[in-house]
LONU-241820 format. One record per residue (C-alpha): residue number from 1; residue in one letter; x negated, y, z negated. Coordinates in pm, whole numbers, padded with zeros to 5 digits. Layout:
<atoms>
@resi->NUM resn->A X->X Y->Y Z->Z
...
</atoms>
This chain:
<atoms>
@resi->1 resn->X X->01706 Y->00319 Z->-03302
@resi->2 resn->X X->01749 Y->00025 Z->-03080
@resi->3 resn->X X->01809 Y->-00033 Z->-02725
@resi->4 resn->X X->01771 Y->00141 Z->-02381
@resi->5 resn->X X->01762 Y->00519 Z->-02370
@resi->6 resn->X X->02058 Y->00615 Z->-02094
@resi->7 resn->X X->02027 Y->00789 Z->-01753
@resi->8 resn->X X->02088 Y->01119 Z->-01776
@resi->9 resn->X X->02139 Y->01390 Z->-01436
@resi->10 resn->X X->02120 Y->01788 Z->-01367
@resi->11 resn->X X->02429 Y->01826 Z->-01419
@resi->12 resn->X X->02485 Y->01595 Z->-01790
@resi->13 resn->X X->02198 Y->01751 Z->-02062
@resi->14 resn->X X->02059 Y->01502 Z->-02247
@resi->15 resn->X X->02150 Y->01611 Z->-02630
@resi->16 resn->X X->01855 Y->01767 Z->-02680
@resi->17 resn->X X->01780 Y->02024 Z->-02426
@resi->18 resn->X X->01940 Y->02320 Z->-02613
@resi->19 resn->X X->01629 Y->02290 Z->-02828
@resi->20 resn->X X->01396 Y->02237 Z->-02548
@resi->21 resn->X X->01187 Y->02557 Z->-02661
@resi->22 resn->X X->01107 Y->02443 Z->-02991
@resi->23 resn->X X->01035 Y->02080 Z->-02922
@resi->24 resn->X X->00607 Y->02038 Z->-02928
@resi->25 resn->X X->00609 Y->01666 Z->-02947
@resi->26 resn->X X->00800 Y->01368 Z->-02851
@resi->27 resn->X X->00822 Y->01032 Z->-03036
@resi->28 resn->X X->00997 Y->00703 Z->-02885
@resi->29 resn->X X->00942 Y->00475 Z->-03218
@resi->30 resn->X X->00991 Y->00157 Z->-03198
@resi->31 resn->X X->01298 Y->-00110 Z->-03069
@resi->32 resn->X X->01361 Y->00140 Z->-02805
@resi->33 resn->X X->01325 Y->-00085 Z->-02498
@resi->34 resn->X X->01402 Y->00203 Z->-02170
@resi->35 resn->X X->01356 Y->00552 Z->-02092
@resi->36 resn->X X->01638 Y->00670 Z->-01850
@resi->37 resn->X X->01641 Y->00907 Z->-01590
@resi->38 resn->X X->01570 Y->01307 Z->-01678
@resi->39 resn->X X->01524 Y->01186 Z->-02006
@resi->40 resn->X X->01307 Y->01458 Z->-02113
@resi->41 resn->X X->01256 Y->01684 Z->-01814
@resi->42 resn->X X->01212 Y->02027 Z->-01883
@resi->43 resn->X X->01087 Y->01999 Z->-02263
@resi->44 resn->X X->00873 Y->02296 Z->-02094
@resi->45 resn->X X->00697 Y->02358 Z->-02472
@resi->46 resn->X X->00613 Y->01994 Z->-02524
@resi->47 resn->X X->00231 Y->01889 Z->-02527
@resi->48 resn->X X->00218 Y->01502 Z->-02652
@resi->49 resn->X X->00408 Y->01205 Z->-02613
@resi->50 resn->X X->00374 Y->00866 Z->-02842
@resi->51 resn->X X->00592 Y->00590 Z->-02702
@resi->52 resn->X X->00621 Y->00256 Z->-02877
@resi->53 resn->X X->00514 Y->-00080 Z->-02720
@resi->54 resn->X X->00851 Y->-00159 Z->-02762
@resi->55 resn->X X->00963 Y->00004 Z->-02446
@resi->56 resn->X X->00938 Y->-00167 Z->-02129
@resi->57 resn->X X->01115 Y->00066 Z->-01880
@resi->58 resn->X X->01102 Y->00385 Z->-01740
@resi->59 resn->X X->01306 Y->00613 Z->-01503
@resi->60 resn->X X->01278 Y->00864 Z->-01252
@resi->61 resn->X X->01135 Y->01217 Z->-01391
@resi->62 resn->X X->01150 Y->01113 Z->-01739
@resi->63 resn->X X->00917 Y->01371 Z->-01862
@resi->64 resn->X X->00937 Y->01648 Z->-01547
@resi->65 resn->X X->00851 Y->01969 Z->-01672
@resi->66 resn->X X->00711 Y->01927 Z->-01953
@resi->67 resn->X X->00334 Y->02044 Z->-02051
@resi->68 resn->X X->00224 Y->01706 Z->-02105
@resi->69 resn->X X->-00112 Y->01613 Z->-01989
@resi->70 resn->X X->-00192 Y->01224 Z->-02098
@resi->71 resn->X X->00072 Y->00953 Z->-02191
@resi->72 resn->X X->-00016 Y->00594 Z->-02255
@resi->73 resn->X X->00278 Y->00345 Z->-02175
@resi->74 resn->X X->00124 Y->00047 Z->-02423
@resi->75 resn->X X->00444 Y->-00216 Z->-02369
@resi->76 resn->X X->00602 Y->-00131 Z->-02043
@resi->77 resn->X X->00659 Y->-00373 Z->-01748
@resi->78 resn->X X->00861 Y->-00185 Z->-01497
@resi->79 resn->X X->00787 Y->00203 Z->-01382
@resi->80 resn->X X->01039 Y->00313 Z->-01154
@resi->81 resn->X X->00974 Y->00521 Z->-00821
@resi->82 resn->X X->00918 Y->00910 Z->-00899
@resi->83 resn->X X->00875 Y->00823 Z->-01316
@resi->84 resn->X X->00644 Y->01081 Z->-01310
@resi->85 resn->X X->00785 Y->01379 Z->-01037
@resi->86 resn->X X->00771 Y->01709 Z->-01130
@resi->87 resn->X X->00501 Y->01634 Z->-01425
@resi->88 resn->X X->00311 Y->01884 Z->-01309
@resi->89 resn->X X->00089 Y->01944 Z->-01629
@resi->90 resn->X X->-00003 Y->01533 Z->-01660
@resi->91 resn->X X->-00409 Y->01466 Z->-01576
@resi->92 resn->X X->-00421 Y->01122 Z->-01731
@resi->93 resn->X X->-00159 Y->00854 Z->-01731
@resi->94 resn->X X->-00264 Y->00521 Z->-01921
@resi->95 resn->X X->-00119 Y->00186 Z->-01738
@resi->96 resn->X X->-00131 Y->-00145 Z->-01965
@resi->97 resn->X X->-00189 Y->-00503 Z->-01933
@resi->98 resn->X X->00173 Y->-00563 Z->-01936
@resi->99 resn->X X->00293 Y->-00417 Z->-01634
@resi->100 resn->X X->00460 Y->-00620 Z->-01356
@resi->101 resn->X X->00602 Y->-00396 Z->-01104
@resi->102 resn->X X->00586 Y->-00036 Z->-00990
@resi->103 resn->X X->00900 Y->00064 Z->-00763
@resi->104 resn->X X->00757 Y->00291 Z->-00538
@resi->105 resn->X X->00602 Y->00652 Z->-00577
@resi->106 resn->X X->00506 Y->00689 Z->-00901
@resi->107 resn->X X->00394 Y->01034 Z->-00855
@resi->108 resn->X X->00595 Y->01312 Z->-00616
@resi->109 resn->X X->00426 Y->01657 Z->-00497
@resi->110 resn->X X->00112 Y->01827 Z->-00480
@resi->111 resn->X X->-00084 Y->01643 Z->-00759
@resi->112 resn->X X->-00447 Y->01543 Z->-00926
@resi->113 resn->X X->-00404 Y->01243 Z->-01181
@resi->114 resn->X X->-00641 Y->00970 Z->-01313
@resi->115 resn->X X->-00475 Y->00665 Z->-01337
@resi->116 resn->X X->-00653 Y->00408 Z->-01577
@resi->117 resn->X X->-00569 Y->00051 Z->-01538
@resi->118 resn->X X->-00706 Y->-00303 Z->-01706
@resi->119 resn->X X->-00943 Y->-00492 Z->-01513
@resi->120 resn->X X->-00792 Y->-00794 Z->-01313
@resi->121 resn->X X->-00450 Y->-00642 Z->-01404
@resi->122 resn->X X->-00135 Y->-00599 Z->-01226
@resi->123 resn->X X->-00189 Y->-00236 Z->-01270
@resi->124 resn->X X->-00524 Y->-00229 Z->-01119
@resi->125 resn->X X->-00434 Y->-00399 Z->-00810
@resi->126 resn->X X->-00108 Y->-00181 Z->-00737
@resi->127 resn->X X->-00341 Y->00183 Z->-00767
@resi->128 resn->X X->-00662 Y->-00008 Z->-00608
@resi->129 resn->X X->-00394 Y->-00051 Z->-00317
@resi->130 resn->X X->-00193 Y->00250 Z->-00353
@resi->131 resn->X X->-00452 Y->00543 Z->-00469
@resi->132 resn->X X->-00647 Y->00756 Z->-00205
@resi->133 resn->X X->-00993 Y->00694 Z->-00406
@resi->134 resn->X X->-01107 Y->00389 Z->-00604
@resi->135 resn->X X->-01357 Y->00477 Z->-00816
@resi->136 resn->X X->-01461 Y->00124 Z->-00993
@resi->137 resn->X X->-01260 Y->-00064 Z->-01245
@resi->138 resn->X X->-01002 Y->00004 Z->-01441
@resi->139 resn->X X->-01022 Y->00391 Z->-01282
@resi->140 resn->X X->-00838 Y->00539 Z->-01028
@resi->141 resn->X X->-00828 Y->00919 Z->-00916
@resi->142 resn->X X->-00504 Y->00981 Z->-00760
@resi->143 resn->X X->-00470 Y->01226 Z->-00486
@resi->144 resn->X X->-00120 Y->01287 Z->-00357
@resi->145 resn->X X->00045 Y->01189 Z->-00025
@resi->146 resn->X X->-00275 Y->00974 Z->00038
@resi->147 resn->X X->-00534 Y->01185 Z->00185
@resi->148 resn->X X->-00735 Y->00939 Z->00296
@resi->149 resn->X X->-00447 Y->00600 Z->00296
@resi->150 resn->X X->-00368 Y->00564 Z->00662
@resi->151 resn->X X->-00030 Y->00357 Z->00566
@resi->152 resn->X X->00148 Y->00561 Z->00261
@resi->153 resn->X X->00280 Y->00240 Z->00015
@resi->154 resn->X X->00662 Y->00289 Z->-00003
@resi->155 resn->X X->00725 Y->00037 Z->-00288
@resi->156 resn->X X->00494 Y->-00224 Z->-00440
@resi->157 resn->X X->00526 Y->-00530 Z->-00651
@resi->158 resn->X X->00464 Y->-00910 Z->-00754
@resi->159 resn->X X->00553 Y->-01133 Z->-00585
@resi->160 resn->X X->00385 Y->-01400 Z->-00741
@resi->161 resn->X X->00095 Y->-01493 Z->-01041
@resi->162 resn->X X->-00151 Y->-01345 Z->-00788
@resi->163 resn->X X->00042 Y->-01238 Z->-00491
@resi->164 resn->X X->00211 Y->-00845 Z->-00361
@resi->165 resn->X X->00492 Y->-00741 Z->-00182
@resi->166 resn->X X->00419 Y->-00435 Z->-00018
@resi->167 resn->X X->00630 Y->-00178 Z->00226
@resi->168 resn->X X->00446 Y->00064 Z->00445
@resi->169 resn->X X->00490 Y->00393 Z->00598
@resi->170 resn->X X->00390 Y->00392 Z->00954
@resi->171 resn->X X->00637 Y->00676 Z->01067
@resi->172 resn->X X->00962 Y->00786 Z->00931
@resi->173 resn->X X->01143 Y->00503 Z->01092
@resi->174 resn->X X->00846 Y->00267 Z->01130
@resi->175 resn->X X->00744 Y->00050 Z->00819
@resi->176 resn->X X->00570 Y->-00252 Z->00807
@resi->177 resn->X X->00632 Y->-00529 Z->00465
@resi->178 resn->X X->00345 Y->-00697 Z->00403
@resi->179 resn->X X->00289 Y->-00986 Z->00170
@resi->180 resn->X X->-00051 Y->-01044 Z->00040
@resi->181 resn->X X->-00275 Y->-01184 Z->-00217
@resi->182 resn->X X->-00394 Y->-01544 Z->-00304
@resi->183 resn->X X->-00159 Y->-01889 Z->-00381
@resi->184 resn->X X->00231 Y->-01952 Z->-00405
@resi->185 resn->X X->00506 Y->-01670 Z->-00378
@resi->186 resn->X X->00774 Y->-01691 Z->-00653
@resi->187 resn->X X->01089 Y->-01872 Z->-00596
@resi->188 resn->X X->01369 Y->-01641 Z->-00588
@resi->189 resn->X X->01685 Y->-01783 Z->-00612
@resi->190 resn->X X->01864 Y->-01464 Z->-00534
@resi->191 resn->X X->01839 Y->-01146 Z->-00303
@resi->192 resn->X X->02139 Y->-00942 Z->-00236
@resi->193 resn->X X->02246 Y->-00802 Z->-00629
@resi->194 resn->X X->02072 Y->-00763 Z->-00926
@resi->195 resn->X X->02239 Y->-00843 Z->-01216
@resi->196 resn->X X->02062 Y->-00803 Z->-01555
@resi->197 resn->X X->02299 Y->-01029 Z->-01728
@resi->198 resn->X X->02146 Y->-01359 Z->-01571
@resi->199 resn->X X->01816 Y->-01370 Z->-01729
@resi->200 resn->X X->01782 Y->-01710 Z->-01546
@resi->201 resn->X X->01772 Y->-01559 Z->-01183
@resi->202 resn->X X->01422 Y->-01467 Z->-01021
@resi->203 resn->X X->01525 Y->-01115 Z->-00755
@resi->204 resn->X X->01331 Y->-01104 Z->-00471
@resi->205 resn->X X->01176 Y->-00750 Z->-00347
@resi->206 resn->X X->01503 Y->-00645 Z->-00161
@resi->207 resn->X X->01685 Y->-00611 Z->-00507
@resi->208 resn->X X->01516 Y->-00298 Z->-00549
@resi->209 resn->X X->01439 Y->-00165 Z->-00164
@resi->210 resn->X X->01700 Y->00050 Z->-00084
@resi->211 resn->X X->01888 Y->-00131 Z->00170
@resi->212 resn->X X->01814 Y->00211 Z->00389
@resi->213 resn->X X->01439 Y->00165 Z->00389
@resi->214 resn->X X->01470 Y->-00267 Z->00410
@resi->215 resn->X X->01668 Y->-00119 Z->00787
@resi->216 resn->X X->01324 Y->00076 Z->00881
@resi->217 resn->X X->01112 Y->-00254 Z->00845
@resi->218 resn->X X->00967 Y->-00302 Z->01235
@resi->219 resn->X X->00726 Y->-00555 Z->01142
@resi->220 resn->X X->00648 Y->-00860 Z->00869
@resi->221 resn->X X->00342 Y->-00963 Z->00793
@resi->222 resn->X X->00186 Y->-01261 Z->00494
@resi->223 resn->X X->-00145 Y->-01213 Z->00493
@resi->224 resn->X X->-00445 Y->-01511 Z->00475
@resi->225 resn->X X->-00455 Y->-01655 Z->00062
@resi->226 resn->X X->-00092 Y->-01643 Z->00063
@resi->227 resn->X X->00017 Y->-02035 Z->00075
@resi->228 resn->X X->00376 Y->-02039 Z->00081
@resi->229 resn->X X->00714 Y->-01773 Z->00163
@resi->230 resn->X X->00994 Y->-01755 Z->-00105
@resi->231 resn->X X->01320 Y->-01770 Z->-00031
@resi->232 resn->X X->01501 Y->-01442 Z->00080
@resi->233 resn->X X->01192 Y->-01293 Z->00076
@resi->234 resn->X X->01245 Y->-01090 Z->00428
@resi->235 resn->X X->01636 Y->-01071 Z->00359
@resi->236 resn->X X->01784 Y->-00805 Z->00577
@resi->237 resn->X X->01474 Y->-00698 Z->00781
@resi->238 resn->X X->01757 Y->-00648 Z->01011
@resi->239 resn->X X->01489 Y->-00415 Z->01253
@resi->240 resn->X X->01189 Y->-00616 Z->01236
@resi->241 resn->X X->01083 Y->-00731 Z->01564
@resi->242 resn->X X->00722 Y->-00883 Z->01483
@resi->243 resn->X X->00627 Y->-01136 Z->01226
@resi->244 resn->X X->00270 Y->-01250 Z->01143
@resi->245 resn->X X->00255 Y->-01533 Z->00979
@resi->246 resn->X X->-00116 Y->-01655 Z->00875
@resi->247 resn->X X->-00247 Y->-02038 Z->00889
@resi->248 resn->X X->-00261 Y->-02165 Z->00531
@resi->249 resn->X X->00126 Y->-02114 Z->00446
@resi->250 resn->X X->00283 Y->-02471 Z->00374
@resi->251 resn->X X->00621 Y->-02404 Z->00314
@resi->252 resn->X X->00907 Y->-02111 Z->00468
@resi->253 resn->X X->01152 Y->-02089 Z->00183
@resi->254 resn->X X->01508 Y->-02118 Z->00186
@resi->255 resn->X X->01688 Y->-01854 Z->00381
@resi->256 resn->X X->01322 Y->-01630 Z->00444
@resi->257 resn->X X->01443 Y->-01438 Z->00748
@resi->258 resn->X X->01786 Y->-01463 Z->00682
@resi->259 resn->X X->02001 Y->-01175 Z->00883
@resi->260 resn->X X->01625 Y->-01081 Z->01077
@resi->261 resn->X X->01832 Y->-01034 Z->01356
@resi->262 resn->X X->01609 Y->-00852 Z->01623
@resi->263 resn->X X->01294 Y->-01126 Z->01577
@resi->264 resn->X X->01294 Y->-01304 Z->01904
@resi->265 resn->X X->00970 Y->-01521 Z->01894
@resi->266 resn->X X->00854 Y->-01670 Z->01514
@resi->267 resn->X X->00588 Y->-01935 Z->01487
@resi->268 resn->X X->00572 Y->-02131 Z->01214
@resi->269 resn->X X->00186 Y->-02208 Z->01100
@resi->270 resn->X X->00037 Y->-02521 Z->01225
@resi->271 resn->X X->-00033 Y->-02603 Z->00818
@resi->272 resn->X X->00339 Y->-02588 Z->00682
@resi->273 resn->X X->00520 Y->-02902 Z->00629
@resi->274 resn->X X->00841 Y->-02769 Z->00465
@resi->275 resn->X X->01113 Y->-02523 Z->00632
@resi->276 resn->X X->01336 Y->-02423 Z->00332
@resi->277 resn->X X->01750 Y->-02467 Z->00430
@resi->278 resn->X X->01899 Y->-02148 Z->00624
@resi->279 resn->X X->01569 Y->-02018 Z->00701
@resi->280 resn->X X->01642 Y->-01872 Z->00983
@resi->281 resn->X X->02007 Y->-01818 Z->00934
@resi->282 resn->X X->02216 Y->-01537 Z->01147
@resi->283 resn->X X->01864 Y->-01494 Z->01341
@resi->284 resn->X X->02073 Y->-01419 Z->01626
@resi->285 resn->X X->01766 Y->-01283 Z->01860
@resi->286 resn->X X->01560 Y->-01538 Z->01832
@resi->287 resn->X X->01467 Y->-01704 Z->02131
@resi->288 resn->X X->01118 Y->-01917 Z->02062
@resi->289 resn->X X->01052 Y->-02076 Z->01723
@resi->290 resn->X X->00739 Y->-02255 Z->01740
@resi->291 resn->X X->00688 Y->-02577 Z->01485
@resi->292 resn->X X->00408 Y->-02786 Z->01413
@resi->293 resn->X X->00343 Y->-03168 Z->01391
@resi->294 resn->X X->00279 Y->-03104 Z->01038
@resi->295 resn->X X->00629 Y->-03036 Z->00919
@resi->296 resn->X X->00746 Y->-03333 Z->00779
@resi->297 resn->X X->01040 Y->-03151 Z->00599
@resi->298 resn->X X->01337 Y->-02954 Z->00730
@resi->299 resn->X X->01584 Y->-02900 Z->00458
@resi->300 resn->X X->01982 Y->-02945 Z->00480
@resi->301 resn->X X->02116 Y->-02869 Z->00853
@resi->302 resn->X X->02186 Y->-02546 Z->00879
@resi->303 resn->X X->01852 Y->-02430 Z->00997
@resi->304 resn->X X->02002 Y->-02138 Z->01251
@resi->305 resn->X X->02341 Y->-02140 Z->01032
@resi->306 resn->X X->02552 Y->-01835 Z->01188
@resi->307 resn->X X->02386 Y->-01836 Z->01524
@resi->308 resn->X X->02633 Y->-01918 Z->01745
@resi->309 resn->X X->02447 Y->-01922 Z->02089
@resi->310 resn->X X->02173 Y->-02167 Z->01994
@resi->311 resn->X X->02188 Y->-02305 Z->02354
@resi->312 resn->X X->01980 Y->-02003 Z->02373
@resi->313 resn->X X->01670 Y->-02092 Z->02130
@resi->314 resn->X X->01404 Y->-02259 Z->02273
@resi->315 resn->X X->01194 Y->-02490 Z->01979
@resi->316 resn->X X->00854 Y->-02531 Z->02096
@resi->317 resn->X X->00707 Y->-02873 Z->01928
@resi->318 resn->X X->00588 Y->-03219 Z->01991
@resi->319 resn->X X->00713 Y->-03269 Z->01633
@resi->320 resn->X X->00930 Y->-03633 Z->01688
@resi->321 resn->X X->01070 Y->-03544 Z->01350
@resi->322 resn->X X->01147 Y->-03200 Z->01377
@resi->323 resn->X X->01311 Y->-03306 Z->01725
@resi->324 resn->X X->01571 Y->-03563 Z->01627
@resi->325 resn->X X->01618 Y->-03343 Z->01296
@resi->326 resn->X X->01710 Y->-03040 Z->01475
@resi->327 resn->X X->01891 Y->-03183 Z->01763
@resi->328 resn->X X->02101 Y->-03377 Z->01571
@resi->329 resn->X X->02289 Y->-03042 Z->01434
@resi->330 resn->X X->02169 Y->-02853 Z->01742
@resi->331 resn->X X->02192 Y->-03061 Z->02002
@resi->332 resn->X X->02192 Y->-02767 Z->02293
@resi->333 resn->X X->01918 Y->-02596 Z->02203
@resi->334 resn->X X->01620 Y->-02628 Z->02442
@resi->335 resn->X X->01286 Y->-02821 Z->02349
@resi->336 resn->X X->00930 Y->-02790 Z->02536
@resi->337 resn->X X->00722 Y->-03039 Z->02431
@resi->338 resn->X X->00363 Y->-02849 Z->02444
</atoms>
């Protein structure tokens, strides 16, 4: 048929689990476009899986429990955290060329599994990064939990032609997002709800961070070869309390650390020369933003929009234009010319 293959749960079969003893084989033929959740868990008797290049989506645990060892995913483009939990019988998994994001833990549990990826690929960068052993290109041997990975990746993804998003596991309630790569972020134009029906709106990383872990973020970090922050990109880091920002970066998107409300002290790289509108809106904590003389762009005036005790802030520049800019919708807030 056509279309998306629906989420299905532990307690609603999918239509085909009375004959789960019988079933050897599975074939997802093509125009089928997602694999939902559970979608074949606990085919216990099934051995192979074919899925068309057609489908570009899969779910949590869509083949848990069965006896599958290899599947090759020729079309898809997003693989959801725990897609393959509870696969307990899977050696080999196949990533393509296609792929664009990886939401997390692909694998859950005590497991062994070689993941193969293109070279230069999305795919090979997210298990070079998120594997315990890389073993040359295009070949990764997966070993779970991260044996040897200091900093456990949470969720992965693109943020850009050439540049990752990445959330790590320090402790339970310690997790540092890191951005990191080479050239321009994207330019999301939207951060709080996805909606699939506006194929015209770029999501930044928080549309698909559980708003539980985003609350666990302690520190933000964009690494060196990154040149500029999208917008929204650190929406909600409502915990983080450290932000290293890298010289190189030329421009802090619109709204970047909106509602970062525990940073006290950002400074902005001596090579930007654009601060996006709102950028540091409902930044309530912050106390020292440092700006270069290279800005030569501050967008609209609501640069600390929602902070209502901006006598507070203290702007740290001998930046003439950033001065009269700022003051002129801020007038109370402290400057030290340095």
């Amino acid at each position: 048929g056509t279309g998306a293959l629906p989420n299905y749960s532990k307690s609603s079969t999918a239509p085909w689990t009375s004959s789960f003893k019988s079933i050897k084989k599975i074939v997802v033929e093509d125009g089928i476009t997602a694999l939902g959740t559970w979608a074949f868990t606990n085919l216990s008797k099934a051995t192979e899986i074919e899925v068309a290049e057609s489908v570009k989506y899969v779910d949590a645990r869509f083949i848990g429990g069965t006896a599958i060892t290899e599947i090759e995913l020729p079309g898809v483009e997003v693989i959801n955290e725990n897609a393959f939990a509870a696969a307990a019988s899977l050696t080999t998994v196949y990533l393509p060329e296609s792929l664009k994001d990886v939401r997390g833990r692909m694998f859950y549990g005590d497991v062994t599994v070689t993941v193969k990826a293109p070279d230069e690929s999305y795919a090979e960068k997210y298990v070079e990064l998120y594997a315990t052993k890389y073993s040359g290109h295009g070949t990764i041997s997966f070993e779970s939990d991260g044996t040897t990975a200091a900093q456990p990746v949470l969720y992965f993804g693109a943020a850009g032609d050439n540049v990752f998003y990445a959330v790590y596991k320090i402790t339970s309630a310690n997790y540092t997002f890191e951005i990191s790569g080479a050239g321009a972020m994207r330019k999301y134009n939207n951060y709080e709800t996805k909606n699939e029906g506006r194929e015209d709106m770029t999501f930044g990383p928080m549309a698909y961070i559980p708003n539980t872990d985003v609350k666990n973020v302690n520190s933000i970090k964009v690494c060196e070869g990154v040149t500029t922050i999208g917008n929204y990109v650190f929406f909600n880091c409502v915990k983080a309390t450290n932000v290293t920002l890298h010289d190189g970066i030329t421009m802090v998107g619109m709204g970047a650390f909106k509602n970062c409300s525990r940073l006290v002290t950002i400074r902005v790289p001596e090579s930007t020369t654009l601060i996006g509108k709102s950028a540091f809106e409902n930044c309530v904590a912050l106390r020292h933003l440092y700006i270069p003389d290279g800005v030569t762009e501050i967008v609209g005036n609501l640069l600390f929009k929602k902070i209502t005790n901006t006598s507070a802030i203290t702007i740290h520049t001998t930046n003439e234009y950033a001065i009269q800019t700022i003051t002129a919708r801020y007038p109370d807030v402290v400057i030290v010319s340095e």
